[in-house]
MARLO-633826 format. One line per 10 residues: number of its first residue (from 1); their letters; for each residue x negated, y, z of C-alpha. Coordinates in Angstrom, 2 decimals, decimal comma. Example, Ala and Ser with C-alpha at 12.3 -4.5 7.8 and 13.67 -1.06 7.14 Angstrom:
BEGIN
1	as	-12,30 -4,50 7,80  -13,67 -1,06 7,14
END
This chain:
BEGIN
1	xxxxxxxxxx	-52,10 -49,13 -28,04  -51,72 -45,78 -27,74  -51,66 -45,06 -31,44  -48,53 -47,28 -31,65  -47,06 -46,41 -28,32  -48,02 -42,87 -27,48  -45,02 -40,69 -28,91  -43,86 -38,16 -27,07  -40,20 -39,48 -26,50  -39,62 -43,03 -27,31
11	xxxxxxxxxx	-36,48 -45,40 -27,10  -36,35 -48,94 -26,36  -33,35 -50,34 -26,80  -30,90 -52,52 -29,21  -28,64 -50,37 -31,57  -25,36 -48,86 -30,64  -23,42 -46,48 -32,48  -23,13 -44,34 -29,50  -27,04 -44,73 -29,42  -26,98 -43,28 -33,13
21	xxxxxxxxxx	-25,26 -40,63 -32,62  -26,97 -39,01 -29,49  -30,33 -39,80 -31,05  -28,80 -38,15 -34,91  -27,49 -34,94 -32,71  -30,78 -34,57 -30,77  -33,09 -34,45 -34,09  -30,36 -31,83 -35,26  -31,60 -29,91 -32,27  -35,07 -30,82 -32,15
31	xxxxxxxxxx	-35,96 -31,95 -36,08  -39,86 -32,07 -35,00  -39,99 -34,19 -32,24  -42,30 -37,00 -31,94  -39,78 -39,65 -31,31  -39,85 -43,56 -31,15  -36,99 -46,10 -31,98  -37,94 -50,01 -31,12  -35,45 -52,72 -30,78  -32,84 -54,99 -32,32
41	xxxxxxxxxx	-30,79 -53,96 -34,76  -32,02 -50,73 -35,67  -33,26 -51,09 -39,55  -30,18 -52,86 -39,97  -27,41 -50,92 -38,66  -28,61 -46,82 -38,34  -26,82 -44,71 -41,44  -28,16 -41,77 -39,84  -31,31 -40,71 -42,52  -32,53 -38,36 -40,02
51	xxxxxxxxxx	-33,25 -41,17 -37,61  -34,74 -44,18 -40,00  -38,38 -42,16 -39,88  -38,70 -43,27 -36,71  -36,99 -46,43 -36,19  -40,21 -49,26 -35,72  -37,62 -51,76 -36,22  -38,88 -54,32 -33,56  -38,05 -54,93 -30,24  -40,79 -54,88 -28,13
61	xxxxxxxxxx	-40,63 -57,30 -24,73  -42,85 -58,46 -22,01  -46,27 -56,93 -21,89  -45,83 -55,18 -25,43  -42,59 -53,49 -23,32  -44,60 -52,45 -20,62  -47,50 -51,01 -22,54  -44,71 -48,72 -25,12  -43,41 -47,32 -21,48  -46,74 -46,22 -19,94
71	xxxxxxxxxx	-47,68 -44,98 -23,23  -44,89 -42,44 -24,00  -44,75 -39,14 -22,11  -40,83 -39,67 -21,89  -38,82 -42,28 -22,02  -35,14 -42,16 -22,91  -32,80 -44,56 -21,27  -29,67 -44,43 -23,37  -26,58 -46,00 -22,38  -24,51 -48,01 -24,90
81	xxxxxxxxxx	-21,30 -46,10 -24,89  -17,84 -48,06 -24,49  -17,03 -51,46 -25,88  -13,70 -52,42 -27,36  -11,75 -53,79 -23,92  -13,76 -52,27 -21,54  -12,83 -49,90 -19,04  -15,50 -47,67 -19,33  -19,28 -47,65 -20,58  -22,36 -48,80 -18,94
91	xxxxxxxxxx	-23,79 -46,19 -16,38  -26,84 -48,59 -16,02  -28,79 -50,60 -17,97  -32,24 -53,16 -17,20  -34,02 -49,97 -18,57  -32,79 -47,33 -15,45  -35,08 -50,20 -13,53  -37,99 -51,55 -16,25  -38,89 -47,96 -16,54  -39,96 -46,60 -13,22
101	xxxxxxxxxx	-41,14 -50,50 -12,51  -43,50 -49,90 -15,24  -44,46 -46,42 -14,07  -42,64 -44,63 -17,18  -41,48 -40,63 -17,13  -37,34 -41,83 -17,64  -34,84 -39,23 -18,54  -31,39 -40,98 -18,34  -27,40 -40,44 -18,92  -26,26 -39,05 -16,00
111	xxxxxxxxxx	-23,72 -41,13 -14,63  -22,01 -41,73 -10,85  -23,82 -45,06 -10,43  -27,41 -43,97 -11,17  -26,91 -41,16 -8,72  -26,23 -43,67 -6,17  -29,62 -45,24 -6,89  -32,00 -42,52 -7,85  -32,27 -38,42 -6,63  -32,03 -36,46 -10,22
121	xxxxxxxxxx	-34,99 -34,13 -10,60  -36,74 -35,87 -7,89  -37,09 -39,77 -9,19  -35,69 -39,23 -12,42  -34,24 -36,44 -14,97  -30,85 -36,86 -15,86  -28,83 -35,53 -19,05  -25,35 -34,91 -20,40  -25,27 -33,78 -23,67  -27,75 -33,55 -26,59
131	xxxxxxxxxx	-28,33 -29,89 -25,83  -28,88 -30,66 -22,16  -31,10 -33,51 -23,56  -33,04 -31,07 -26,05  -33,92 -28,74 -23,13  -34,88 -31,55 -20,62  -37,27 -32,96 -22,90  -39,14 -29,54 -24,25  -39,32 -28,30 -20,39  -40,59 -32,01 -19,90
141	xxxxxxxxxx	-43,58 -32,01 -22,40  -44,65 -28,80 -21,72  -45,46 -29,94 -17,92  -47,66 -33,30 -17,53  -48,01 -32,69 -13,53  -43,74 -32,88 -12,93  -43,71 -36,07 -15,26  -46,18 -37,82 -13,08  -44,29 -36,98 -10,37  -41,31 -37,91 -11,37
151	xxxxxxxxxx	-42,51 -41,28 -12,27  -44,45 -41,94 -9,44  -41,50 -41,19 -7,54  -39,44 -43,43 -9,59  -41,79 -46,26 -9,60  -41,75 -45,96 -5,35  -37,69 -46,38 -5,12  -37,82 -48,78 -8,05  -40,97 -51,24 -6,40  -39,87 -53,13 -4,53
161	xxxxxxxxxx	-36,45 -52,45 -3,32  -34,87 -52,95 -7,44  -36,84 -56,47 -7,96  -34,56 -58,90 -9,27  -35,29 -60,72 -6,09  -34,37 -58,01 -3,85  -31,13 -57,60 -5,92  -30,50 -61,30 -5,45  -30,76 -61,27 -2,47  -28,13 -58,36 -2,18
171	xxxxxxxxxx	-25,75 -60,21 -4,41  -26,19 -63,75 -2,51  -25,79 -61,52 0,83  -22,31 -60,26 -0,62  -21,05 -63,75 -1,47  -21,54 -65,16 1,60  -20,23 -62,67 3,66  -17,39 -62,55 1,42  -16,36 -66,11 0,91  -13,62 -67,59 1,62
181	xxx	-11,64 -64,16 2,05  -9,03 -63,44 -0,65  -9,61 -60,80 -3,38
END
């Protein structure tokens, strides 16, 4: 398992083009780096040469999930980027939660909403830009002890309190006390 799974800096998600092009600018700034792409759509849809080395082309769920997130020193939770008729993008995705739950090193988007459920630097590392991205990830190789850390401190917010029966509960909480009351 750790053969397959043990990159430094892996990526589990399906493909976006916004996905592609963080992923395209990042081995522009880091061309070396040990990096991981598993999930849907990958093979099919990257045009980005650079990146199709290290697209695994499958997507990897239930135990196979959790074993490719305990396995890779960091793990890169990438948001999909804004969808024709949408607002805005995604700030948060099943991965700002799977990873900690599993006990994974996550460096994610910074966005408002995952400030409002995890403390940057303390529970997870947080990024901008590619360049912000590149420098997050060398400082995090280089230093085992802060990703363990991190992660442990991410897997303690995440476990219990982000359970998809916790969250239930949260949302059947909200219902209740809000039925019945126009919007």
């Amino acid at each position: 398992e750790q053969q397959i799974f043990g990159h430094d800096v892996s990526v589990l998600a399906f493909h976006t083009p916004a996905k592609e092009a963080l992923l395209s600018e990042l081995l522009g700034i880091l061309p070396g780096i040990d990096l991981s792409i598993w999930g849907r759509g990958w093979k099919e849809r990257c045009r980005q040469r650079t990146l199709q080395a290290h697209i695994q082309g499958i997507e990897l769920t239930g135990d196979l999930y959790a074993v490719a997130i305990q396995a890779a020193k960091i793990n890169l939770a990438l948001l999909s980027g804004q969808v024709r008729g949408a607002s805005q993008g995604d700030e948060t995705t099943t991965r700002t939660f799977e990873i900690p739950a599993c006990g994974g090193f996550m460096i994610h988007q910074r966005t408002i909403e995952l400030a409002e459920v995890f403390k940057e630097d303390k529970e997870v590392v947080c990024f901008s830009t590619a360049s912000e991205l590149a420098r997050k990830i060398q400082s995090c190789l280089g230093d085992g002890e802060q990703r363990s850390r991190i992660a442990a401190n991410g897997f303690r917010r995440c476990v219990p309190a982000y359970a998809y029966d916790e969250r239930m509960k949260k949302v059947l909480t909200f219902h209740a006390a809000n039925s019945g009351k126009p919007n």
